[in-house]
N, C-alpha and C positions, 0 to 999 in steps of 0.2 A: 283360264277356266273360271276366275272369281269374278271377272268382268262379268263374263256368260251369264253367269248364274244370276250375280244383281241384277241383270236386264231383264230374267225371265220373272226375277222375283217382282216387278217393275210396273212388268207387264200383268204378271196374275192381278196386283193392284189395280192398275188402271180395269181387268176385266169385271172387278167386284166392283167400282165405284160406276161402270157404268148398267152392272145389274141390278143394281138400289144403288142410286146418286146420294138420294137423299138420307138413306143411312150410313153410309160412308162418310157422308157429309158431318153427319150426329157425332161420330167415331170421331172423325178427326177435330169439331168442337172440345170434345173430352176430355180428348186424349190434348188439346192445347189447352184447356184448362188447368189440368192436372202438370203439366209441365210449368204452366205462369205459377201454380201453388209453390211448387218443388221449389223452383227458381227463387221466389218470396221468401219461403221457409229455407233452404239453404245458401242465403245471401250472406256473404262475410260482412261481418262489422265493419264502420268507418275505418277504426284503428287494429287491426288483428292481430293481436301476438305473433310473436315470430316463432317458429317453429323451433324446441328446444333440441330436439333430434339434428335439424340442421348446424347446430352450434357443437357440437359433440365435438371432443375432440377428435375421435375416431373416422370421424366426416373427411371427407379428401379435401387436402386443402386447411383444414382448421389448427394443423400443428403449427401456423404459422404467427399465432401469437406467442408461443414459447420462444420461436425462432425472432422474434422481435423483440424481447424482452430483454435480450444481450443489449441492440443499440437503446432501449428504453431505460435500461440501467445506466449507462453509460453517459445518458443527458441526466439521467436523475444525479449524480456527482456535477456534472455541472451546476445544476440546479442549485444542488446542496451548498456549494464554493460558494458560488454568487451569493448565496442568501445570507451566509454567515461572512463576507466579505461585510454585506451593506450593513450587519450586526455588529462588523468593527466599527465601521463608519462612525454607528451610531453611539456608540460606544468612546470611542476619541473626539464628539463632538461634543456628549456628554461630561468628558473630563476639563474640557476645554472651558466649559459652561460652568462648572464646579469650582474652574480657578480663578473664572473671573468674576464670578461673584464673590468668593470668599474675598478677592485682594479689593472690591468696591468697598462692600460693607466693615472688613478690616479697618480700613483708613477709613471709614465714617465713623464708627467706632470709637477710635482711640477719640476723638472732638467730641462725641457727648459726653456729658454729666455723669453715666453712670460710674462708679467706683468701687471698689472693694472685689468683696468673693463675687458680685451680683456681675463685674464686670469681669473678672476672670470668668465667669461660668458665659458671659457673652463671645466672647471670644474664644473659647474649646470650641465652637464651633468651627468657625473659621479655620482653624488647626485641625478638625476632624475634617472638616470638607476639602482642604489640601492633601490630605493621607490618601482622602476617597479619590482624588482626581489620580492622584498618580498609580493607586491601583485598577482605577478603569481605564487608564490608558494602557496598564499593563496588560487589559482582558483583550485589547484591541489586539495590538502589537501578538498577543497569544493565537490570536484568532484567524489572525493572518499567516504569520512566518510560521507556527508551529501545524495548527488543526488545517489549513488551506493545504500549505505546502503538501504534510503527512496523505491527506484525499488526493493530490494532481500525481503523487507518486506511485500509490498506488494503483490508480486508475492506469495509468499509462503501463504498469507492468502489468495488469490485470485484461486489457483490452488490447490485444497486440492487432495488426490490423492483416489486414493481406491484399497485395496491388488489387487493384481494380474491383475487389471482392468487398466492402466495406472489413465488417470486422472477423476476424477468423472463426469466432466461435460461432457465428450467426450462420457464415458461410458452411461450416462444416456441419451442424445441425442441419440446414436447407438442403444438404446434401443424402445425412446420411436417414430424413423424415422421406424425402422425394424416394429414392430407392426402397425404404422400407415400404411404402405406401403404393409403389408402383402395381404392383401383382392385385392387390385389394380394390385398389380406384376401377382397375379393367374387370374384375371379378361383380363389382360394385354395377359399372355399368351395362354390364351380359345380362345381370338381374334385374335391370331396370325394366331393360329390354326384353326380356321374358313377361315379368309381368303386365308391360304394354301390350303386346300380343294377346295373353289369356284375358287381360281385359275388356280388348275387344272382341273376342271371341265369345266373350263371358256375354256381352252387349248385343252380339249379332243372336244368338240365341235367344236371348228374352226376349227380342226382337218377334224372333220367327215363331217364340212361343206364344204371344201374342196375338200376332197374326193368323194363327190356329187358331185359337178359340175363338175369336170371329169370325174366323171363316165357318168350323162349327156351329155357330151361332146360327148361321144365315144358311136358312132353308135351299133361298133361292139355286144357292152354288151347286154347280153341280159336281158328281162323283169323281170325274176326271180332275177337274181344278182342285180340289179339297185333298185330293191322293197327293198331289205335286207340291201342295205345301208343307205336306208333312213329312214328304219326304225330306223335301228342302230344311226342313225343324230338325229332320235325327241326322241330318249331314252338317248344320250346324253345333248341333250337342256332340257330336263325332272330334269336329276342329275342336272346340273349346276342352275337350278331355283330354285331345294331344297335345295343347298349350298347356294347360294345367299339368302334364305328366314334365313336361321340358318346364315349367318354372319351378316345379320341384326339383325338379335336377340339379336343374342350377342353384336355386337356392342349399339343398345339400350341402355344395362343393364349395358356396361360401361358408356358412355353418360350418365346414370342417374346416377351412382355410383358418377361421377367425382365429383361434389359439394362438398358431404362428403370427398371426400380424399380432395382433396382442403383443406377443413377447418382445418381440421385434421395438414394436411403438415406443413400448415400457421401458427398455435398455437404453434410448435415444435417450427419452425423456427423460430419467433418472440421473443418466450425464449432464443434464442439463439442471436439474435442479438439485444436484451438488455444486455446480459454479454457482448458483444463485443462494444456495445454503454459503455461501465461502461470501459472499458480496453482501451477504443481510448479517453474517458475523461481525465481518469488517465495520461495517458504515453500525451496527450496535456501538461499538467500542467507539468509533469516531464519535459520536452522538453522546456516550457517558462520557469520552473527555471535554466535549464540549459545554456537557454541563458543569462538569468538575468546576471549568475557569468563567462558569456564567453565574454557578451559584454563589451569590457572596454570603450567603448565611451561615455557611462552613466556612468561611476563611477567616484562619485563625487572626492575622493583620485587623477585618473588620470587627472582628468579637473585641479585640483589643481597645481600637478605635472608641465604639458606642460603650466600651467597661468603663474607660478613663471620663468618655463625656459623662455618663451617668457621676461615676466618681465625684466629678468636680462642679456638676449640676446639685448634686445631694450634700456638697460643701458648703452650699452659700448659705452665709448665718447673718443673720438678723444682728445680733447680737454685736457681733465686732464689726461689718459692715459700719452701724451705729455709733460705736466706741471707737473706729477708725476715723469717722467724720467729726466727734469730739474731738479727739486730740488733734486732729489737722483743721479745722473750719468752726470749732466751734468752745467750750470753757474748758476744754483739757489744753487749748494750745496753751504753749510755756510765753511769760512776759515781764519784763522788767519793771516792776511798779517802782513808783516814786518814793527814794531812800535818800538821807542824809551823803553827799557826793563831798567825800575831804577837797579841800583847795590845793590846784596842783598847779605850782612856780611855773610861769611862762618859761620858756627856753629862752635865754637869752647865747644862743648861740654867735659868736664874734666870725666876723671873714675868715676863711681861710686864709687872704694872703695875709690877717695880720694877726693871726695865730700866732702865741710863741715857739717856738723851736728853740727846747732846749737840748744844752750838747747830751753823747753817751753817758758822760763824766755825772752830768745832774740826773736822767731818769732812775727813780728809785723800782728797781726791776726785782718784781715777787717770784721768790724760787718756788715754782709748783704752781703759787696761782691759791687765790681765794675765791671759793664758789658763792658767787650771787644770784639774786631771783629779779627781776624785771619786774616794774611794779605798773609799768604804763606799756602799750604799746609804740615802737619807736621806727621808724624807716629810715635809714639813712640816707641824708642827701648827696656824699662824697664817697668817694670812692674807696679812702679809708674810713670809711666809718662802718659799723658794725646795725644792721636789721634786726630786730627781735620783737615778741610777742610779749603779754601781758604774762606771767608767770615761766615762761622760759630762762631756764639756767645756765649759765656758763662763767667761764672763771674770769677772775681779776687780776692781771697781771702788773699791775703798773699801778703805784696810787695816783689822783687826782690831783690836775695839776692847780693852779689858781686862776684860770677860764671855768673851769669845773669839769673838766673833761676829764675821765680815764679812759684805760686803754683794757683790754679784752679780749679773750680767746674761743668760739662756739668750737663745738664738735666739729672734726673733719680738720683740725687745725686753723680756721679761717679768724684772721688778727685786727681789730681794726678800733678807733674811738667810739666814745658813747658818751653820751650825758650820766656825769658818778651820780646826778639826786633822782633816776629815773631808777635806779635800783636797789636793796637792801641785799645786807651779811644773810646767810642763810647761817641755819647751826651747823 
């Protein structure tokens, strides 16, 4: 029947344009004028926003960023590892660098000139910069075996996976957004499709209202044709009120549907973003421990470190620096001026083989021993002879023979001769 009817409506056209050509002709100028405006005036921009209603969560199909979020968190820990891995990296490359400049410039160090507190205060460095290496390697070492580890164990007890399904929670979300949304998508699309109908209904009408008042218009028409169009006009306004009554309908039974899927949505979704409240807890805490062992401003070790150097930088004094280099390089050093030297008898020390040897019977042997002092430095050349220094004491056992020799006891009991004029009776 709607075949039918277009064809008749077809035909009334062609009978008007062949009753005035030429105003039919005018009409349809117009009326393509009027449509190149429309077209002009409602041309979409080069770039068009995208439609915010289509982004809605509520859209069919759109939960599935939540439902992506699971394997998005799940790289985001990867991420995280890596990043603070290549952080130990730099960290134990840094301490490496810390020790080997302190150990260059150390040994350069000790070979210049500088001395005193100016060169102690040189060198805390060097000693602070060793403390600093071994505590940045310690941030490494932290960064790795303690904060890496603590994330990969987590993650793995936090993302369980399921064969073939990627990860369970993703899966199980996919599952239970897909059923919640099923009844709404079909609801969704009955409504589409209602109001496709009433808008073309809505179109054929203005149509044919239209085409009434120019047929009105036109004298020439006659009362037969003019009856058939209007008719044709209140059978179109007929369709488009029973589209209009069915996309109300329909729209109704979404309107009442929506609560339910609401709730539905809401329940999913609220599962979903207490695992991800449980995952932005987590990786917080991961995150403050990480600073814990990255901030060295608070570690008590470096406060210590930069106390002592300040310490020993706020030591260096002018004063004894100056008074150190006197007494070692310059008129405080100590020196033997030129004094009155008494004359000391050459050693006329004789051979040992032709030393006397007198018997037991002859050495006159001192019970206890008379303490003397050493008046010269003396090294003995034999084996029995006795070593001593310039004022060192030890006893006299034996007076002196006619060589000039006596005999002598040091501490530790050790026995041996000595030259008698190299030493005096003490009191």
């Amino acid at each position: 029947m709607r075949e039918v009817e277009l064809t008749e409506e077809e035909k009334l056209t062609e009978e008007e344009e062949q009753i005035n050509p030429q105003e039919s002709e005018s009409v349809h100028l117009r009326l393509g004028e009027n449509s190149k405006m429309d077209a002009n005036e409602s041309a979409p921009p080069i770039a068009p926003p995208e439609d915010v209603n289509k982004l809605s969560f509520w859209m069919p199909g759109n939960y599935q960023r939540t439902v992506q979020r699971t394997p998005d968190s799940f790289q985001a820990c990867n991420d995280i590892v890596a990043c603070f891995q290549e952080r130990a990296r730099v960290e134990k490359q840094y301490a490496q660098q810390l020790s080997l400049w302190s150990s260059k410039w150390k040994n350069i160090s000790e070979t210049r000139p500088l001395y005193g507190s100016l060169m102690r205060a040189w060198q805390c460095f060097f000693t602070s910069t060793e403390r600093l290496s071994v505590l940045h390697s310690t941030i490494s070492q932290s960064l790795v075996a303690e904060e890496g580890d603590r994330v990969r164990t987590w993650q793995k007890d936090t993302f369980p996976r399921k064969m073939f399904h990627g990860f369970r929670e993703a899966h199980d979300l996919e599952t239970e957004f897909s059923r919640a949304q099923k009844p709404w998508a079909k609801k969704l699309k009955k409504l589409e499709q209602a109001r496709a109908v009433f808008n073309k209904a809505s179109q054929r009408e203005q149509t044919a209202i239209d085409r009434e008042k120019e047929a009105k218009d036109n004298p020439a028409l006659s009362e037969q044709k003019l009856n058939k169009i209007v008719k044709a006009t209140e059978k179109d306004s007929e369709e488009r009120e029973k589209a209009r009554e069915k996309y109300e309908k329909v729209l109704e039974d979404v309107t009442s549907y929506a609560p339910r899927y609401m709730e539905e949505m809401e329940a999913i979704f609220d599962k979903s973003q207490e695992e991800e409240r449980k995952r932005i807890s987590f990786l917080k805490q991961a995150f403050l421990s990480i600073h814990r062992h990255l901030d060295v401003t608070n570690n008590e070790s470096v406060k210590a470190v930069y106390s002592e150097m300040h310490h020993t930088l706020m030591s260096i004094s002018e004063p004894d620096d100056l008074r150190w280099w006197k007494n070692n390089h310059g008129p405080g050093m100590p020196t033997d001026w030129p004094c009155l030297e008494e004359w000391v008898p050459p050693l006329r020390k004789p051979k040992r083989g032709k030393k006397p040897k007198r018997a037991l019977e002859e050495r006159t042997v001192m019970i206890g021993g008379v303490k003397v002092r050493a008046l010269y430095d003396y090294v003995g050349e034999e084996e029995d002879e006795l070593s001593f220094k310039a004022g060192e004491l030890f006893l006299k056992i034996e007076e002196e023979d006619d060589q000039g020799w006596g005999r002598g006891m040091k501490e530790g009991g050790v026995e041996g001769f000595y030259p008698a004029h190299y030493v005096e009776l003490t009191d």
